[in-house]
C-alpha angles and dihedrals in degrees: 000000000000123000083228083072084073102042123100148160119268121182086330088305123118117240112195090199128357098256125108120194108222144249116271093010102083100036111228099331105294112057090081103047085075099077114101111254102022126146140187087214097075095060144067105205143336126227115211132225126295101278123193131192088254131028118281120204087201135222131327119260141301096056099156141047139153115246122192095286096358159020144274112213130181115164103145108233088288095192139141094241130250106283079059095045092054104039111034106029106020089062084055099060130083110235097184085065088071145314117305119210130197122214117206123215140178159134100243128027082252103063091043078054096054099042092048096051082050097056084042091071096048128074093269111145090207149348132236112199107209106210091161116061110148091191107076124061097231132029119025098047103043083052107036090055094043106076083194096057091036094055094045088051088048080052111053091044093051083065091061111044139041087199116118101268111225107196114202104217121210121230086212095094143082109239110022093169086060092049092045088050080049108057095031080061087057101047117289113145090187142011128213115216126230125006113188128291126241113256138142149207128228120198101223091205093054095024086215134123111277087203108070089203080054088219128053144167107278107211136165135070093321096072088036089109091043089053089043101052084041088056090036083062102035089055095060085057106040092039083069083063099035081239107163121230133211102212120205151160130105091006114164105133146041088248096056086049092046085060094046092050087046090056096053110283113139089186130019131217121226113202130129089028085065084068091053091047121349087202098059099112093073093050086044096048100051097038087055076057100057092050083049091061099038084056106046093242108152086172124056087198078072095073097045103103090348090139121147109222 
């Protein structure tokens, strides 16, 4: 079977498969590329790391640490800032090898605003607006569990760019399908489904926090049921706007990416599955075709929301 059999449109933008590598797990676009066997065939976009308006050191140590599952991050969006970003390490990537996503951070509306006209005025094939970082203590989470304030940052960056907005929507709220009506209404042309859940670690010798932010992101297969009942709801909104999703969370398989398809994911995000095995997304992309072939589907578009309920 073909590899054109898992390529799609997204946004308007070509996918050559329908696998996005995630936010904070390939670095700004190259880091990746130095692993032995990679290729940028087996994927659909990157997107690249948290950027802000300023520099951020990041977070104290410890950022990172293995749950049963899965994993607690907290690195605190570390990154050069935007100007930086832009100027020094956008010009040194290849945008014809896939589609390179940004993905804006930041503490007010005004420095998403900022960031985001920046970034307008760069190669940058998209950008993914991260309203639900659990790993700051201010910012992302205030706004990505608020449908008000996420609207009013979907907003403000709307006003700058004519890119396709992808809006990263956070599982820590009550209603998600009302925040995803929200910031479609103000201007989202995507959504991307789950970021990571709040959850923490505690040393018993010690009896204090392993995370030195306390909290941090949870990720990996322990929060996959949680992502798939978030894009299951989400669909039945953004289905209304013919708004696509990337669906994540826990993904290490092609079946795990089948269900999320199913569910009503057009793309999928690979990121805590890179750390098991950096080169999953081959194994991924020819296993969904073989369940392709086994069942008789010529289109991939036929799995997305084909759930039978």
């Amino acid at each position: 079977m073909p590899n054109s059999i898992l390529s799609s449109s997204f946004c308007g933008l070509n996918f050559q498969t329908p696998l996005v590598l995630l936010s904070g797990c390939v670095g700004f676009g190259n880091e990746y590329t130095r692993v032995e066997g990679f290729s940028h065939a087996d994927i659909g976009g990157v997107c690249l790391k948290g950027t802000t308006l300023h520099a951020r050191p990041g977070n104290p140590t410890h950022r990172v640490y293995e749950t049963p599952s899965g994993m607690l991050n907290a690195i605190g969006l570390q990154n050069p800032g935007a100007h930086k970003v832009v100027n020094d390490i956008l010009p040194t990537l290849d945008m014809n090898e896939t589609q390179f996503i940004a993905n804006v951070s930041g503490s007010t509306i005004e420095e998403y605003q900022e960031v985001t006209r920046l970034f307008d005025n760069s190669a940058i094939a998209a950008i993914e607006i991260n309203i639900s970082c659990p790993n700051v203590k201010e910012g992302g989470v205030t706004f990505g569990n608020d449908p008000d304030m996420s609207a009013r940052v979907v907003e403000a960056c709307r006003s700058v760019t004519s890119k396709p907005i992808i809006t990263k929507l956070s599982p820590n709220q009550t209603d998600i399908g009302e925040s995803a009506r929200r910031c479609i209404d103000a201007g989202s042309d995507a959504l991307s489904v789950i970021n990571t859940l709040m959850g923490m670690a505690i040393d018993t010798k010690t009896r204090k926090p392993v995370i030195g932010n306390i909290q941090g992101g949870l990720s990996g297969p322990a929060i996959k049921p949680i992502a798939l009942l978030k894009v299951h709801q989400v669909y039945q909104v953004a289905k209304l706007h013919n708004v696509p999703i990337i669906g994540q969370g826990g993904i290490t398989n092609a079946n795990d990416a089948i269900e999320f398809m199913i569910a009503g994911a057009s793309a999928i995000g690979i990121g805590t599955g890179l750390f098991y095995n950096p080169l999953i997304c081959k194994k991924i992309n020819n296993d969904i075709k073989d369940y392709l072939a086994l069942n008789n589907i010529n289109v991939l578009s036929e799995l997305i929301g084909s759930i039978d309920i």
